[in-house]
C-alpha positions as CSV (number, residue, x, y, z in Angstrom):
1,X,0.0,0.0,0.0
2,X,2.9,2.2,1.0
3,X,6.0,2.4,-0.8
4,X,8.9,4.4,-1.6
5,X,8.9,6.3,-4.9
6,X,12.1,7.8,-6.5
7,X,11.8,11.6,-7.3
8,X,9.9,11.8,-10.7
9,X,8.1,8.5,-10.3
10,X,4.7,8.6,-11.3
11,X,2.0,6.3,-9.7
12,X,0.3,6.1,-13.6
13,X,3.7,4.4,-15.3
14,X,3.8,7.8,-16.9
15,X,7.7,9.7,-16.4
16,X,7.0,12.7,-15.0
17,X,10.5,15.0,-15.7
18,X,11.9,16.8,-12.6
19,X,12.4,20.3,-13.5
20,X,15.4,21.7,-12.3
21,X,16.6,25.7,-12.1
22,X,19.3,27.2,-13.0
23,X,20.3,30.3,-11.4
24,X,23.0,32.8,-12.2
25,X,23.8,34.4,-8.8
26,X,26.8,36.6,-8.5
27,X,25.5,36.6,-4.9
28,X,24.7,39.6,-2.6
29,X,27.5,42.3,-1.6
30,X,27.1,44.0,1.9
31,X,28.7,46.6,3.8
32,X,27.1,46.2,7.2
33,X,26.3,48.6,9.6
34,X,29.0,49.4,12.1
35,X,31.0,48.8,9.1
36,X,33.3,51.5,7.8
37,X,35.1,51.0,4.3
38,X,37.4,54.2,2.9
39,X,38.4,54.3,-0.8
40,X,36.4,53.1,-4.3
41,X,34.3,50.7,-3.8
42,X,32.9,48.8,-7.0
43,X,29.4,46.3,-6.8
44,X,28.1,43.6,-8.7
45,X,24.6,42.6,-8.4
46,X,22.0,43.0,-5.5
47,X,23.9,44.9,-2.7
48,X,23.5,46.3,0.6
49,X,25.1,49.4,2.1
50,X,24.4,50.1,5.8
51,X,27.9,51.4,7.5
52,X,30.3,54.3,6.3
53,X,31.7,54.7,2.8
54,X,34.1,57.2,2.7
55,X,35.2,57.3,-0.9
56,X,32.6,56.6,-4.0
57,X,30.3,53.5,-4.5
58,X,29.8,52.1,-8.0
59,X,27.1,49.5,-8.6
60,X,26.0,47.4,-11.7
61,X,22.7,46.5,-10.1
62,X,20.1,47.0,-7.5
63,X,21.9,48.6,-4.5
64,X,19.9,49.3,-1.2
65,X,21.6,52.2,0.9
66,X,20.2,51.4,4.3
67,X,18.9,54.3,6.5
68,X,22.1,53.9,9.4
69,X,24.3,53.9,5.8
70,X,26.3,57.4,5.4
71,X,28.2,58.0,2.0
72,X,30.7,60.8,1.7
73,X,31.6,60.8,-2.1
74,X,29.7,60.2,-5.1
75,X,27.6,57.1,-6.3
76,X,26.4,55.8,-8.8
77,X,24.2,52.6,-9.9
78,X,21.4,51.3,-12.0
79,X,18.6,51.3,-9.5
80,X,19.5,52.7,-6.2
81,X,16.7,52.4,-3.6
82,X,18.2,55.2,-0.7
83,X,17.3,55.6,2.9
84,X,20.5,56.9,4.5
85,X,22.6,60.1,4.3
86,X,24.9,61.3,1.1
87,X,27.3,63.9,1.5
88,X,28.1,63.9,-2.7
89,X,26.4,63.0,-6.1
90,X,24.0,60.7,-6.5
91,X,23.1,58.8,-10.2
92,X,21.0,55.8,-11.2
93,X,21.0,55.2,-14.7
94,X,17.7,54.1,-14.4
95,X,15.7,54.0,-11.2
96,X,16.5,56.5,-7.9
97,X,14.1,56.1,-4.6
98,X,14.8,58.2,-1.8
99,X,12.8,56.9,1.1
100,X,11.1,59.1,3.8
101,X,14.5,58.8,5.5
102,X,17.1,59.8,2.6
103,X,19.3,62.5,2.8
104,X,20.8,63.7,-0.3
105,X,23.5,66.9,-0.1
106,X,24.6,66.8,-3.5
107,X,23.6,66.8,-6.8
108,X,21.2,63.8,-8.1
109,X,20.5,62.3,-11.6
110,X,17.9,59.4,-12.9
111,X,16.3,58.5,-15.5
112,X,12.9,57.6,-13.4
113,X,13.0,59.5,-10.0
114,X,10.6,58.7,-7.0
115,X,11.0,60.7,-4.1
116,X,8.9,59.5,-1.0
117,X,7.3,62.1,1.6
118,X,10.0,63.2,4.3
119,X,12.9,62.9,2.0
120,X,15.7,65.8,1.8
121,X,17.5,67.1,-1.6
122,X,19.5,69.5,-1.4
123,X,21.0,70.1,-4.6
124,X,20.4,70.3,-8.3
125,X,17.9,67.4,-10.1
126,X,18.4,65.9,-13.7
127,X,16.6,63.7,-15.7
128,X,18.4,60.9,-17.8
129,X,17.2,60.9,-21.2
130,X,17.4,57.2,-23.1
131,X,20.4,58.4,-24.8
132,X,22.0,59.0,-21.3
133,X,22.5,62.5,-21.6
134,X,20.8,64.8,-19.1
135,X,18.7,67.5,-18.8
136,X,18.7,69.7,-15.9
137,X,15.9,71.7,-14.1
138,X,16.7,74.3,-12.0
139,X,15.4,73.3,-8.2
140,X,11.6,74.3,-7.1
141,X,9.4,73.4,-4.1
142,X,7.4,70.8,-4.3
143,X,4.3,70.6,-1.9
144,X,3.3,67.1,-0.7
145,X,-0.9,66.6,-0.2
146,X,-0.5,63.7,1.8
147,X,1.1,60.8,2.4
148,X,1.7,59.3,-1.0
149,X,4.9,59.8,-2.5
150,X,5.9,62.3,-5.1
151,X,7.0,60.9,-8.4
152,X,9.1,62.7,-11.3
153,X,9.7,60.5,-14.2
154,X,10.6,61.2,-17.7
């Protein structure tokens, strides 16, 4: 009645395949907070930054700045999703998120922009055309409603 079956035994005599995943994982870089790292430090992938970069931060994927996480020096990424403090440039090529909690003191560049309720800029904002090149608009205050966050995409 019982009986041991092998993986991708079927009861009906029919094989049943096993399907099996493949996946390319560079793995996930983190700077931890408590951490402190000081010079240029270059990502690959999904990475964290939560401790103190003194120096610039370049990133080829998604990087998550954490809200303990300051920066002193520029960086840029792909899509940046920022809650901590930045004390330089900040560019995503294609997606920038500043959180309730992000700081930015520098200058900031994206191609799509969302900027959540509480967040600080202060510097100059440009857009990232497809082409890469950039148009700049000259800084303006921006009134939030509510609680839903602002978004500025081109």
């Amino acid at each position: 009645m019982f009986s041991k079956k092998a993986p991708g035994e079927n009861t009906n005599n029919r094989q049943v395949e096993t399907p099996t995943v493949r996946v390319k994982s560079r793995g996930i870089s983190m700077l931890a907070d408590g951490c402190s790292f000081q010079g240029k430090m270059f990502l690959q992938g999904e990475s964290r930054v939560g401790g103190h970069v003194d120096g610039s931060v370049i990133c080829d994927g998604i990087l998550t700045v954490e809200e303990s996480a300051v920066i002193t020096g520029d960086l840029n990424g792909v899509v940046v999703l920022f809650n901590g403090r930045i004390d330089g440039n900040l560019r995503a090529s294609d997606l920038l998120r500043l959180s309730p909690t992000a700081r930015v003191y520098g200058d900031l560049s994206a191609k799509r922009l969302v900027v959540e309720d509480g967040a600080r800029i202060e510097g100059r904002v440009s857009y990232l055309t497809t082409n890469d090149s950039s148009v700049e608009h000259e800084p303006e205050e921006i009134e939030s409603s509510g609680d839903e966050p602002i978004q500025a995409a081109v």
